[in-house]
N, C-alpha and C positions, 0 to 999 in steps of 0.2 A: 504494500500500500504506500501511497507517496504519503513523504511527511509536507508540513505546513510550508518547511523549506523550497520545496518544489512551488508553490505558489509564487509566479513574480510577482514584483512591484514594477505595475505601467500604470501611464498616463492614459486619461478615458480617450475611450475610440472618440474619432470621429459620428461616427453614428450616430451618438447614443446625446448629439446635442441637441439641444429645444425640441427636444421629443416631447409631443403632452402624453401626459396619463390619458391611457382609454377610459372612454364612459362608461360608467356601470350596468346601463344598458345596451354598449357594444354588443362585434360579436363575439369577442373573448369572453362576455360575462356568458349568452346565449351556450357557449361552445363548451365552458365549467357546468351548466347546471346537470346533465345526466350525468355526471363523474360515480362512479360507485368506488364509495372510501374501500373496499377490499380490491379493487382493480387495481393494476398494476401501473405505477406513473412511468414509467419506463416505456409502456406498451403507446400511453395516451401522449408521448412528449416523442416519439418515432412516429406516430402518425400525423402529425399537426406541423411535425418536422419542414415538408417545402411552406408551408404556407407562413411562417415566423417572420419577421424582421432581421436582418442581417447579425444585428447587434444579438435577437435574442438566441441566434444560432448558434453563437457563439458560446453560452450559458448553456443549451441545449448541449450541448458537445463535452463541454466538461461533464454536464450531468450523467452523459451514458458514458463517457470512460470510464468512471471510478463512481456510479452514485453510491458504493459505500463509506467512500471518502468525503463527499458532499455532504452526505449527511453528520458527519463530525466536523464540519466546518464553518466559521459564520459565514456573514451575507456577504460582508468586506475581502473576506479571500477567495470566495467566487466570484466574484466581479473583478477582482485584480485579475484572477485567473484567467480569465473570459476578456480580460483587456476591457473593461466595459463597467458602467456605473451601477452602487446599489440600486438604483431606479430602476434598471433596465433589469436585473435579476428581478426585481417585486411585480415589475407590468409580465415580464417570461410567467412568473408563479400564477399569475392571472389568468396569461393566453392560454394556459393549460388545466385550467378549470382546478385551481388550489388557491385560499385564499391570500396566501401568501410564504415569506419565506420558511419561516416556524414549519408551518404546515408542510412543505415540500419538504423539511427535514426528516419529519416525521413518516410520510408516506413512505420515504426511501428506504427508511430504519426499519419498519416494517417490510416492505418489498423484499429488501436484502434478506430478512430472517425466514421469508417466506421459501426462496430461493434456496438457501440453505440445509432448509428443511427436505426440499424436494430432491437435493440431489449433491452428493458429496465432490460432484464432477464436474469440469468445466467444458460440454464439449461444444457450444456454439460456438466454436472458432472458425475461420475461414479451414476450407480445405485444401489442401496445400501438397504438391508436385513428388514430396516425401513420407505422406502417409499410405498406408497402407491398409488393403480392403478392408481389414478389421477395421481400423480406425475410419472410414469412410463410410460404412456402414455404421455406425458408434454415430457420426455425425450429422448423418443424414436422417436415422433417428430421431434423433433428440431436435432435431431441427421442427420437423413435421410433427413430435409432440406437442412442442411446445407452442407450435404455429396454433393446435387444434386448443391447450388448456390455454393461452391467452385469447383466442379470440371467445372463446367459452365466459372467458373472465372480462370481458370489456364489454358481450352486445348487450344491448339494450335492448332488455326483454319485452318491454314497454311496446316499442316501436316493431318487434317483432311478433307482435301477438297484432297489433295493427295491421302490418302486411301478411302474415296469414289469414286473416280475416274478410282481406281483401281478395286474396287470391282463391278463397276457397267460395267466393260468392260471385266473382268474375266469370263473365260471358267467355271471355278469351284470355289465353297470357299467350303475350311473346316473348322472348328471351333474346337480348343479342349478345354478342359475346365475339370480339376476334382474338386470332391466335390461342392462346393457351384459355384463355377465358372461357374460347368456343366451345371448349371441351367440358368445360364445367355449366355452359348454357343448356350442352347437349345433355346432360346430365338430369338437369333441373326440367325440361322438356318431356324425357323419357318417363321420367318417375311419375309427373303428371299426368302426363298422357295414360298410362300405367292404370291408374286409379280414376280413368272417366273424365277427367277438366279437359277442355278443351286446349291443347296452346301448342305453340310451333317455338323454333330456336332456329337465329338466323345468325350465320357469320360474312353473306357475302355484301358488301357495302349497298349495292344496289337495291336488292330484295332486302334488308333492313331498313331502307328508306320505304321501299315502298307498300312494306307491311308494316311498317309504324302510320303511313297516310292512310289505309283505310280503317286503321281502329277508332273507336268512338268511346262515348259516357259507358261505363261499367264494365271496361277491359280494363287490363292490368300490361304495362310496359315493364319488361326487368333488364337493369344494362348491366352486366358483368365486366368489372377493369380493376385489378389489381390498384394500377394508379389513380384512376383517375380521368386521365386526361389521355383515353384512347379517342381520338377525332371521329371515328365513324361511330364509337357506341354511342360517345355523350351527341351526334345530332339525330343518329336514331331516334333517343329518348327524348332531344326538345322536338321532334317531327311527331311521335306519339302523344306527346302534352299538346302542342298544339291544336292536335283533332280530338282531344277531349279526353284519352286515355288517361290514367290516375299513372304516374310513374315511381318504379322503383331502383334505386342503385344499392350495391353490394360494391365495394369499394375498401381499400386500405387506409385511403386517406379522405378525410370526412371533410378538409377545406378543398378538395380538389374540382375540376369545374363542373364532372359530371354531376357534384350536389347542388350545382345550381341550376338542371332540370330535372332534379327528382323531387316528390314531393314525400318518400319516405329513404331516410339511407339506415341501410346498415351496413358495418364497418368488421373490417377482418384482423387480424393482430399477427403478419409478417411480417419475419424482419427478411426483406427484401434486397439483397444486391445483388452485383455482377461478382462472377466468379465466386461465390459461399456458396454452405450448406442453405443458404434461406434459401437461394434462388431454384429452389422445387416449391418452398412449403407454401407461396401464397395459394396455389390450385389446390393445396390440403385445405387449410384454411377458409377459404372459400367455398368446399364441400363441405364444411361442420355447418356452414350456415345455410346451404342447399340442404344437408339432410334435414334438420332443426324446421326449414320449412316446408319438406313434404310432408313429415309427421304429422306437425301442425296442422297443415291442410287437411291429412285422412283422419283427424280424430275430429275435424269438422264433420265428416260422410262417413264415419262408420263403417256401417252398415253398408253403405256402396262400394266403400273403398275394399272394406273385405272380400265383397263379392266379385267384385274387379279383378283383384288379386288372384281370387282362385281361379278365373276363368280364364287372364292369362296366362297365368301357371297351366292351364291342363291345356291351351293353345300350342304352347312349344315343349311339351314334356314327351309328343313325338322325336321331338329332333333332340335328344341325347340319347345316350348308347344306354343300353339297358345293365347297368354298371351300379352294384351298392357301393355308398361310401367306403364299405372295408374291401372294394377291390371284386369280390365274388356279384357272378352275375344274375341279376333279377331273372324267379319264372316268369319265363313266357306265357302272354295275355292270353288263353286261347277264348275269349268270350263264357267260359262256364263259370 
């Protein structure tokens, strides 16, 4: 752990001058109020991460190096830290929905013993040119775990039971999704489909435009994008809103643009870069919140959804080999 010594002594950025305090009715206060005090401020300060202030980036950064060092630190040597003024660490504690710096100390304190708790080992490191399948497999793991119990730990079950709500009363759901998303639209498509809702999953730019143009009042739009700011999902979903559809985003980052044509977001909790073990787990991730809403939806229908279920279960239960789990092969059906 670094000592107090590793903190320098600088002069305030640039940035961080005649900056006013946000309004309390900004939308830093809006962006704090779902915070769940057992959530992880780690999770809620990676996702808000592009959309900061430069200055508060800079706070952000110290805090995921060492946030068990931050939490034994005052205000005065995070902001030396961070090159950057107390002010700018208490508006950071704000945009991140904590009332201030106390309180960020605190979450950390917690967070870290939570961590601890779960696991004696550090394997969310970058995977690197010198490990070895064990340790790749060890990493990739723990990656995709941890993708599935934080975004478990941050959605907003609130806003979740909203959007199944919605989709389980919906005329239609579309789903759009490119690249890797696609495969998790495709996902969220099939399952519906599966249990009787009506809806489709579209990854080609074209046909998402122009099955977002002919939906209307009491369909459900869903954009899947890790980021955010995939160009063809988020004008899908202002092309769906526009013709009346109710829109929905699934997203990592909850300031990203696609939240400003959705009118429900839920948010997934990967730690997402180039070259890591994260750069699989957002598509985990994103399936905790795909399954969480198919659930949802069939324990709206029941009774249909079951029925559904076993009908298409005995639809394709021709086309597998007549094979028991333990390897020995099923008697043959003679109709007696």
């Amino acid at each position: 752990m670094p000592t107090v010594s590793k903190f320098p002594t600088m002069s305030v950025h640039p940035d961080d001058q005649d900056v006013p305090e946000p309004s309390p009715d900004g939308p830093e206060a809006a962006v704090g109020q779902g915070l769940d005090a057992d959530a992880s401020p780690l999770v809620r300060i990676r996702s808000l991460l592009p959309g900061l202030a430069r200055a508060e980036q800079r706070v952000a950064k110290v805090v995921l190096d060492d946030p068990s060092a931050v939490a034994r630190r005052s205000i005065t040597e995070v902001a030396l830290a961070a090159n950057t003024s107390e002010t700018t660490v208490t508006r950071f504690c704000k945009a991140i929905g904590v009332g201030g710096y106390p309180q960020l100390r605190i979450a950390l304190a917690a967070d870290t013993a939570r961590s601890a708790a779960r696991s004696t080992r550090n394997l969310g490191g970058d995977i690197t040119r010198e490990d070895d399948l064990a340790s790749v497999v060890s990493k990739v793991s723990f990656a995709d775990a941890r993708a599935v119990e934080e975004t478990a730990e941050q959605l907003d079950v609130a806003e979740l039971e909203r959007v199944i709500d919605l989709l389980a009363a919906a005329g239609r759901v579309d789903v759009y999704g490119v690249g890797a998303s696609a495969f998790v639209a495709a996902d969220l498509q099939q399952k519906l489909h599966r249990i009787g809702r009506v809806s489709f999953a579209w990854s080609d730019t074209h046909i998402m435009l122009t099955s977002a143009a002919v939906l209307k009042a009491g369909d459900v739009a869903v954009g899947m994008s890790h980021t955010g700011a995939t160009t063809d999902t988020v004008e899908a979903l202002r092309v769906a809103r526009e013709h009346g559809a109710t829109t929905v985003a699934v997203t990592n980052f909850p300031r990203s643009p696609i939240t400003e044509v959705a009118d429900h977001v839920l948010t997934t909790a990967a730690r997402e870069t180039t070259f890591r073990s994260g750069a699989t787990a957002s598509r985990i991730a994103q399936l905790t919140v795909i399954d969480c809403l198919f659930i949802g939806v069939a324990q709206r229908h029941m009774d249909d959804a079951v029925s559904a279920l076993d009908a298409t279960r005995d639809a394709v239960g021709t086309h597998r080999l007549g094979v028991r789990p333990d390897g020995r092969r099923r008697p043959r059906d003679t109709g007696k």
